[in-house]
N, C-alpha and C positions, 0 to 999 in steps of 0.2 A: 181447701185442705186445712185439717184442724193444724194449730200452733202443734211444735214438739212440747214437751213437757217439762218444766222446771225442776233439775236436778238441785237438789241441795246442796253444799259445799261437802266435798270428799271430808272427813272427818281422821285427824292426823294428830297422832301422839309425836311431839319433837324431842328429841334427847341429845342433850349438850350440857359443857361446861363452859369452857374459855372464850375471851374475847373471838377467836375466831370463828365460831359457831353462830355470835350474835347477827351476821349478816345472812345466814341461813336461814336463820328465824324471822327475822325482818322481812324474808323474799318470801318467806308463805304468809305472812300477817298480809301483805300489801298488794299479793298475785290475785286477781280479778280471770274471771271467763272470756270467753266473745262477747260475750252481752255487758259486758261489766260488772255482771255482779260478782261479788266475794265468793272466790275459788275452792279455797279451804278453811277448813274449821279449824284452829289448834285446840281440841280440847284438854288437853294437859303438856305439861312439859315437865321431862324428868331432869334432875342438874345433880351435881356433887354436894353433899353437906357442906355446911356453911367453915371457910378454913381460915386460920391466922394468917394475914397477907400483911406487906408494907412492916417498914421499919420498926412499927411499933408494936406487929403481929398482932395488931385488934382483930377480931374475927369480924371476919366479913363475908357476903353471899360472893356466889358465882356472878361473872358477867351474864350469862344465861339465865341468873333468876331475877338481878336486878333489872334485865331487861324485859321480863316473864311478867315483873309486877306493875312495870310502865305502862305497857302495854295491856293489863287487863286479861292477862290468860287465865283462865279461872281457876287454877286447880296448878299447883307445884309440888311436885313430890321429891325427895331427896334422902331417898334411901340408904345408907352406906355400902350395901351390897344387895343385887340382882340373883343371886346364888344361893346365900343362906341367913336364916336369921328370921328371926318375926315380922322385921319390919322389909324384908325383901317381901315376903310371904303377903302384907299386909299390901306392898305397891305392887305387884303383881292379880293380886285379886281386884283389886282399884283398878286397874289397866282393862282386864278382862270384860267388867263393867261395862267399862267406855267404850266397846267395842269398836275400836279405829279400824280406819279401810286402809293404814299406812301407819309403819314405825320411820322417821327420816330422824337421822342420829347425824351429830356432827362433835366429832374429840370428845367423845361423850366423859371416857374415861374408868368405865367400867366396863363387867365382861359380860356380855348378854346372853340369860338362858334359850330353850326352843320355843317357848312360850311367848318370846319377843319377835325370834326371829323371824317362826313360821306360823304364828296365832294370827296376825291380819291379813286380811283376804288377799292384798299387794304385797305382803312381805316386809322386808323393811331395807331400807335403802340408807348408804353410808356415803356423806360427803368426804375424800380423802384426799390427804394436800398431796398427791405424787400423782407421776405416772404410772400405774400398776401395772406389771409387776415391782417395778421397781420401787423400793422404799416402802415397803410393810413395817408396819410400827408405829410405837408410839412420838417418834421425834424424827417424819420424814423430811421439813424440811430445810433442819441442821443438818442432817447425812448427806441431800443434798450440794448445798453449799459445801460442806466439809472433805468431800471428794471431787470438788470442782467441776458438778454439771454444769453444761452449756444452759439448759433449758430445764424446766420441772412443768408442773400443770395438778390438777386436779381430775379427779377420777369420781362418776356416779356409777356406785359398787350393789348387787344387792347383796347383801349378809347371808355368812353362812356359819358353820360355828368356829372355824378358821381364823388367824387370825390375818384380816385384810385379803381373803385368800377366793371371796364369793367374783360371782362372774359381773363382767365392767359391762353399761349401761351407757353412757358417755365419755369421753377427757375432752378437753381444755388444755390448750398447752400456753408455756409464756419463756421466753430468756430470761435468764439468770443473770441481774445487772451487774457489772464488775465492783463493783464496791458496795452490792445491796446484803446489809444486814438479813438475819434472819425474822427480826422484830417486822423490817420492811417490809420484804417477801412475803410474812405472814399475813399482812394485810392486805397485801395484792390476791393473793389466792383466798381468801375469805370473800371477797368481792367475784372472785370470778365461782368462785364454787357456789355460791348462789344463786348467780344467773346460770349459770349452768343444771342444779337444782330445778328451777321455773320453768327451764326451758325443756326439760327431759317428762315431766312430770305427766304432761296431757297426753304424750306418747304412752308411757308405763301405765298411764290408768285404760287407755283404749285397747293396747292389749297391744300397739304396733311397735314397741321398743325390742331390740334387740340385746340380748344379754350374752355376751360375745365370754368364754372361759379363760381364764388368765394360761398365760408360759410358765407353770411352775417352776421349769427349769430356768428361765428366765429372772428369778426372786431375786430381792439384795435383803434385806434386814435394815430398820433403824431402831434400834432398843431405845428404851428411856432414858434422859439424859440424870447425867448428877453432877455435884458439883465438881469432881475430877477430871471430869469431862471438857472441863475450863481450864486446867492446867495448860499451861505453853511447854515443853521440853522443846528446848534448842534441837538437839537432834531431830527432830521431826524436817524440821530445814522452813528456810522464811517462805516457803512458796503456801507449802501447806498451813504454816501459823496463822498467816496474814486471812485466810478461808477460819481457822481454827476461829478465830477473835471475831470474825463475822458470823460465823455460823453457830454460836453461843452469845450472842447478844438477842436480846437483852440478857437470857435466862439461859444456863447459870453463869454466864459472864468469862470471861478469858481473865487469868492472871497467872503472875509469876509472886517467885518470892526474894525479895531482895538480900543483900551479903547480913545484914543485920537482923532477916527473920521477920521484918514487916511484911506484908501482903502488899503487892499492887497490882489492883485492875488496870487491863487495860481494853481502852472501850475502841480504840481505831488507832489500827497501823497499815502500813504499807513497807514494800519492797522497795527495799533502795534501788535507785536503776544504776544499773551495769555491776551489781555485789555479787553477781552469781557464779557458783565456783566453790569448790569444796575446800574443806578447812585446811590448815595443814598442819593441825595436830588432831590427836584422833582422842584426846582426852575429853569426857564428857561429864559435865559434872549431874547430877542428881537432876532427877527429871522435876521439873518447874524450879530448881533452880539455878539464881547467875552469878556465875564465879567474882569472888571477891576482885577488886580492880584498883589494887594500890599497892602505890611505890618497892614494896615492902613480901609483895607478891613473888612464890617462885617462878621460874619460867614458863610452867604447861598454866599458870591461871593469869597470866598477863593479856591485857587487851593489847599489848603490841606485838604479841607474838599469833593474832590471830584465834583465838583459842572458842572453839564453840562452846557459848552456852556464856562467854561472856558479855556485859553490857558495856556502849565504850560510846564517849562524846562524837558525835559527829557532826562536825557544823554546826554545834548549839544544838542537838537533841540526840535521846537518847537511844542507841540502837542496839541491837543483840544479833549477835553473830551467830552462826546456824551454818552449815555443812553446806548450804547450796548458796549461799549467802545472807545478806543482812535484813533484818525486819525493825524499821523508826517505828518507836510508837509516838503517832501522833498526837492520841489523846488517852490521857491515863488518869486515876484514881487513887491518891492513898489513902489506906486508913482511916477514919475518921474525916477524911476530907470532901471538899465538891470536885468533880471533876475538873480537869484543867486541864490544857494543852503540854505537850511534852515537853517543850524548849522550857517553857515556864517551870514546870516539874523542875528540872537539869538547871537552873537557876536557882533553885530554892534548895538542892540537894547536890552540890557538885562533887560531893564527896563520894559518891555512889558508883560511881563510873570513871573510867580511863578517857585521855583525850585521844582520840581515832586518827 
């Protein structure tokens, strides 16, 4: 019997921006056949124009192009938009060229015309950090955390012109660690979305994968995040803060703003235990901010009168009272500063707070 015949590697346009993507792109450069030879081809990668990032807003590439150039992909393109403009027109005709058997897109960050979606012979497939339906968007998973799921996962989507709305392919599921950051979690599911990626792919090219149609009725929504989105209001109560300040790290970060009109980040708190219990005044001061806490203070903004939304010493750090009870921030940030722990904060600031 003659040998079978040596397929060449399926030929695959990838499209990404963010660190999380880079583990996607990694899992096709490095996926091999049975035989062992090289799987896929990446012959181009699309990413985001080059943006001001870091302190000093140098403009710098994507994680997805700096890892584009590591690795020798031949061809980068960084259109500012897929929709309109010359230079959409110009990375679109480039595309066409290259006639891919697959578009595999991860937090690409752009909107994809039909020409992406439904121009390769496979389609194009989207790695997405949730469960689908749940958490469509572009920040699922801060929403996530921020509504306090038990568990999240990754979803292999094929695209439709929808947004996150095309029929699921595979999930991955994982728990949600009780103290895991967003920054964390994002890196846990970068990893699983790409073996999960590898492992769905030889299915979808032979034709035996099964494209199962979402619960529309079933949707939640996760919009873009911004930096308001990082505010603490007391009122929200410490149950939900303590998810707020996890599920905005790193980016855009949780803060409040103190009696004096400084800004403080804060990077990790927690629930004081046995604080839970509704305030017993109903007065609420301005959302992200904590009511002044001195001497001098009328009665509804005293930290001895319980007052939410104030910040009050407790055992050497600093905590903020909230309607269901109290949230310590352990680790905070001012102004100008490096990070540092809260007792140390409340040492260097004692001015700031009531003693509890």
């Amino acid at each position: 019997m003659p040998d079978s015949p040596v397929l060449p590697p399926r030929r695959l346009v990838f499209m990404g921006t963010p660190a999380f993507a880079v583990p996607s792109l990694d899992a096709l450069l490095g996926a091999v056949d049975a035989d062992g030879a090289r799987a896929y081809d990446v012959v181009a990668v699309f990413t985001q124009p080059d943006r001001p990032a870091g302190r000093g807003r140098t403009v710098a590439p994507s994680p997805i192009k700096q890892r584009a150039i590591e690795a020798g992909v031949p061809l980068i393109l960084q259109p500012p938009s897929l929709r309109r403009g010359p230079a959409a027109a110009d990375a679109l005709a480039t595309l066409a060229a290259l006639a891919p058997d697959l578009g595999v897109v991860a937090a690409y960050g752009l909107l994809l015309p039909p020409t992406i979606l439904d121009g390769p012979p496979f389609g194009a497939l989207n790695v997405h950090a949730s469960l689908l339906p749940r958490w469509r968007g572009a920040a699922p998973i801060q929403h996530a955390i921020l509504a306090g799921d038990a568990e999240t996962g990754v979803t292999i989507m094929r695209m439709d012109a929808g947004l996150d709305t095309g029929p699921m392919i595979a999930t991955a599921a994982t728990a949600i660690g009780v103290r895991e950051t967003a920054g964390e979690l994002t890196e846990r599911l970068a990893a699983l979305g790409a073996a999960l990626l590898v492992d769905t792919l030889p299915a979808w090219f032979a034709g035996t994968a099964v494209a199962a149609p979402q619960d529309d009725g079933a949707a939640t929504h996760a919009p873009r995040l911004t930096r308001e989105d990082g505010r603490l209001d007391a009122a929200e109560g410490a149950l939900r803060l303590e998810r707020r300040v996890r599920a905005m790290h790193p980016w855009p970060g949780a803060w409040l703003t103190m009696p004096d009109g400084a800004v403080l980040k804060v990077l990790a708190a927690d629930v004081v235990a046995g604080s839970a219990g509704p305030a017993t005044e109903s007065t609420v001061p301005a959302a992200g901010a904590i009511a002044p806490a001195t001497p001098s203070s009328p009665p509804t903004q005293r930290a001895a009168d319980g007052v939410v939304g104030t910040l009050v010493n407790l055992e050497g750090w600093p905590v903020l009272l909230t309607p269901d009870g109290a949230l310590r921030l352990r680790t905070v940030q001012p102004a100008g500063k490096r990070p540092m722990d809260g007792d140390a904060f409340l040492r260097g600031r004692p001015e700031v707070v009531a003693r509890g």
